[in-house]
C-alpha positions as CSV (number, residue, x, y, z in Angstrom):
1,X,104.0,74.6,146.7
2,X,102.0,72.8,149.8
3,X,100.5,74.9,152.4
4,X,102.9,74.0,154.6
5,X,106.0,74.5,152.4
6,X,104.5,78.5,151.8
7,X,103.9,78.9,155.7
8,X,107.5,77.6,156.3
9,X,108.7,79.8,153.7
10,X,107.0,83.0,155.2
11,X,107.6,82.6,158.8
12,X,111.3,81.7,157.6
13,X,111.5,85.1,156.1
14,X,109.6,86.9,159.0
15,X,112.2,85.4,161.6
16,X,115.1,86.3,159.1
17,X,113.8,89.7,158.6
18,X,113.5,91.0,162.1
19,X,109.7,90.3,162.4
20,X,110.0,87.7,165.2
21,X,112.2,88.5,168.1
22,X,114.4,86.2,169.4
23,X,113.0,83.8,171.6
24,X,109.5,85.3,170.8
25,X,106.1,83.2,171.2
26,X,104.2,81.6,168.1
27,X,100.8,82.0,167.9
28,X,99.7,79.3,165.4
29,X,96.0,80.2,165.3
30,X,97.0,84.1,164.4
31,X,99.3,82.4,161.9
32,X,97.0,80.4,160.1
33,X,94.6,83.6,160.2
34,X,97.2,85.2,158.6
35,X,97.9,82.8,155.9
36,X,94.6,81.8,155.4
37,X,95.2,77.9,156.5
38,X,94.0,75.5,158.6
39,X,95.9,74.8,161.7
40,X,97.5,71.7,160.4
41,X,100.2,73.2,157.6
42,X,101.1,75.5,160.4
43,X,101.7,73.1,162.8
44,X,103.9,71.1,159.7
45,X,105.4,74.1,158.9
46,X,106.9,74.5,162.3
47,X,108.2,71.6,162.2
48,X,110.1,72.1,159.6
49,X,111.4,75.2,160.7
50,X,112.3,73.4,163.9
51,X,114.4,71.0,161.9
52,X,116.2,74.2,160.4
53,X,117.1,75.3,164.4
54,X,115.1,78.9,164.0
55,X,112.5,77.5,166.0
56,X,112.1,75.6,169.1
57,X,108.9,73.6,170.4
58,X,108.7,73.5,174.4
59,X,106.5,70.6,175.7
60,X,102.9,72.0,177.3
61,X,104.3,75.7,176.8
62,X,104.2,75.8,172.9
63,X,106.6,77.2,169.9
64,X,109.3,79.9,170.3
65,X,111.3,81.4,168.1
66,X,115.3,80.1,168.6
67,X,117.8,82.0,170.3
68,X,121.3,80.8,170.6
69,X,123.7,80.8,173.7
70,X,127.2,82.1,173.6
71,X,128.2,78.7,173.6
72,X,126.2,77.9,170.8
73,X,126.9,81.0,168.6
74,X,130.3,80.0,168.7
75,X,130.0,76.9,168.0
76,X,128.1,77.7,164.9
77,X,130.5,80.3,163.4
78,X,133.4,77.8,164.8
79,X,131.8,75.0,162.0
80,X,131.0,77.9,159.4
81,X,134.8,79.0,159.5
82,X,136.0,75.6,158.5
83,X,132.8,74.6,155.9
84,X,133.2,78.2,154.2
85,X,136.9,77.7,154.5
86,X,136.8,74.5,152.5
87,X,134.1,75.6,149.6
88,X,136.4,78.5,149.1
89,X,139.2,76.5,148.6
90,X,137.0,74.1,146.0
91,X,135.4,77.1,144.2
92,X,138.9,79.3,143.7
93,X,140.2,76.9,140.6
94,X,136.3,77.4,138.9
95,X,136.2,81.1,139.3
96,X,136.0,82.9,135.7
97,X,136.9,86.9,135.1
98,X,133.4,87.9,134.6
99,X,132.4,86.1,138.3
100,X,135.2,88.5,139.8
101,X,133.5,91.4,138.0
102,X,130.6,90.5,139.9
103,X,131.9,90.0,142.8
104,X,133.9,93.2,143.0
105,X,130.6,94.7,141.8
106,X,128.6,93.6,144.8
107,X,131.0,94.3,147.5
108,X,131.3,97.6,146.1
109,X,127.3,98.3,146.5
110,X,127.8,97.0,150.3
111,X,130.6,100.2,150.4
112,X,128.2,102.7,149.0
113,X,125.2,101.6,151.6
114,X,124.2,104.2,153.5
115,X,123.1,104.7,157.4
116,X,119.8,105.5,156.3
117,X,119.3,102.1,154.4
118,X,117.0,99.3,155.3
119,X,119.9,96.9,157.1
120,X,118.0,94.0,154.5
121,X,120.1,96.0,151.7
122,X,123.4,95.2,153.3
123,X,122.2,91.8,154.7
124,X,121.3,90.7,151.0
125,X,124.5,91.9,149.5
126,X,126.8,90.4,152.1
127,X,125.2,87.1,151.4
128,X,124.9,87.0,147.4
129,X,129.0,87.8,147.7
130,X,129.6,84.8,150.2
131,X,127.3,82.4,148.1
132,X,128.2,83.6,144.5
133,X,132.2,82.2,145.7
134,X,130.4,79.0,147.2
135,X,128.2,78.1,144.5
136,X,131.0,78.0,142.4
137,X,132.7,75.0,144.4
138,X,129.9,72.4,142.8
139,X,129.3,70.4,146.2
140,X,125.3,71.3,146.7
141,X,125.3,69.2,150.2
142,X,128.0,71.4,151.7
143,X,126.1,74.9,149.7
144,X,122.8,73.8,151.6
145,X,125.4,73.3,155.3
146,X,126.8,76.7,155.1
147,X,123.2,78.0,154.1
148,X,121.6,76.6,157.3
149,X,124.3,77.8,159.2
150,X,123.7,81.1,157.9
151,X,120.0,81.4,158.6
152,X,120.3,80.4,162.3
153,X,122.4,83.5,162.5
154,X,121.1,85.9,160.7
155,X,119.4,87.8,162.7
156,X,122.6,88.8,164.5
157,X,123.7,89.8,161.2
158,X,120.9,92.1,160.9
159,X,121.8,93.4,163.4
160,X,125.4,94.4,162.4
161,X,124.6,96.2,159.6
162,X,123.4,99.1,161.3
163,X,127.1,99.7,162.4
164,X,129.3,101.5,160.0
165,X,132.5,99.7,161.5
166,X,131.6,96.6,161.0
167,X,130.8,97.1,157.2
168,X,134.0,98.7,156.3
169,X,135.6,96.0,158.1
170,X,133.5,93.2,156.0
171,X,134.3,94.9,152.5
172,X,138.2,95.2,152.9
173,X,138.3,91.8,154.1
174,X,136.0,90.9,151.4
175,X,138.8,92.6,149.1
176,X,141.5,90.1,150.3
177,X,139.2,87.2,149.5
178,X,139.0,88.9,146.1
179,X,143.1,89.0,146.0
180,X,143.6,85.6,146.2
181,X,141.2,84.6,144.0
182,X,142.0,86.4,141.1
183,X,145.7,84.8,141.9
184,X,144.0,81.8,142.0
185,X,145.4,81.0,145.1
186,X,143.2,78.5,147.1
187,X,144.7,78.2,150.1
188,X,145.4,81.9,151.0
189,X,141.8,82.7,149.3
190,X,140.4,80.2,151.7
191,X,142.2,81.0,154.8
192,X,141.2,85.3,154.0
193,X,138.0,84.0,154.3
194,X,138.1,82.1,157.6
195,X,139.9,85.3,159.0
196,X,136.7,86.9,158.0
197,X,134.4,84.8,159.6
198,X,136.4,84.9,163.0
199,X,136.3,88.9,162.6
200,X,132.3,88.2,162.4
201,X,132.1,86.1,165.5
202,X,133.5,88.7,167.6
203,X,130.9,91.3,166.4
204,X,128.5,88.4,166.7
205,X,129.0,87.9,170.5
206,X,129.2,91.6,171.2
207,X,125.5,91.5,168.9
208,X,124.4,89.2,170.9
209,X,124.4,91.3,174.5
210,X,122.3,93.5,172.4
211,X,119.6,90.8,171.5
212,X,118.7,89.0,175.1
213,X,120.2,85.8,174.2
214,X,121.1,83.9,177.5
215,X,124.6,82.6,178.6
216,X,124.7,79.0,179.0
């Protein structure tokens, strides 16, 4: 791994993970202190992260961690409805038995997290369930689409899994995925799934007053 590619990869998880604030200031002299670089694979490392959306470059003012608009967080779970949608609908006729198993394993560890639980536990769950379906439709290109869309809101996700509400609601409508695909049924396994992800835009928007994003 480059310099740059393990910068990327650490920053990526410190945004994901709450340790950047939305719309927070990067200092890349305190990051290559941190990582032990030079300022140059920090400075390609935002870049890349910048190509992922979860940074943002301002000219003359520096690098910024990405916050989304209302406009734009719908947007975002309006394309993820419709991708997630479709790679449910690919995966359903290539799910075996022992995948369900897992699958109704996992979503039953997200019902037995507790209040007192890092909200990484539920976070990590919640996305091994969504991506163990996906990987299973064989299209990497529209995997790696979903997954992008994913990371640009996952902070607001973070955020959700602190409320007890919202995780019941996310593992019985995770159930009704699980319905249809052990009927094998595509299209009502596919369109459970976009009901889902409209549920979690909602709660996404209501997040989002909590975070200091701005209405544009």
């Amino acid at each position: 791994m480059t310099a740059s590619a393990y910068v990327a990869n650490a920053v990526r998880m410190e945004i994901l993970c709450g340790g950047f604030r939305l719309g927070a200031r990067i200092d890349q002299q305190a990051l290559a202190q941190r990582y032990n670089v030079s300022i140059i694979p920090v400075r390609e490392a935002l870049k890349l992260l910048e190509a992922q959306g979860l940074v943002r470059t301002v000219p003359r003012r520096g690098t910024y961690v990405a916050e989304l608009s209302l406009r734009e967080l719908k947007e975002i779970t309006s394309i993820r409805e419709r991708l997630e949608g479709l790679a449910v609908r690919l995966a359903t006729p290539h799910i075996r038995p022992e995948t369900l198993d897992v699958l109704d394993d996992l979503n039953s560890r997200m019902d037995d997290v507790r209040d007192d639980q890092p909200p990484s536990v539920w976070r990590d769950l919640n996305r091994e369930f969504h991506f163990r379906i996906y990987r299973d439709a064989d299209a990497s290109l529209l995997l790696q689409m979903i997954g992008t869309l994913w990371d640009r809101t996952s902070i607001y996700r973070e955020v959700l899994a602190n409320t007890p509400s919202v995780r019941r609601d996310s593992v019985n409508e995770h159930n009704q995925v699980l319905t249809q695909l052990r009927q094998g049924a595509a299209g009502l396994a596919a369109q459970a799934m976009r009901k889902h992800v409209r549920r979690g835009q909602r709660d996404m928007v209501t997040a989002e007053m909590g975070l200091g994003t701005t209405q544009k």
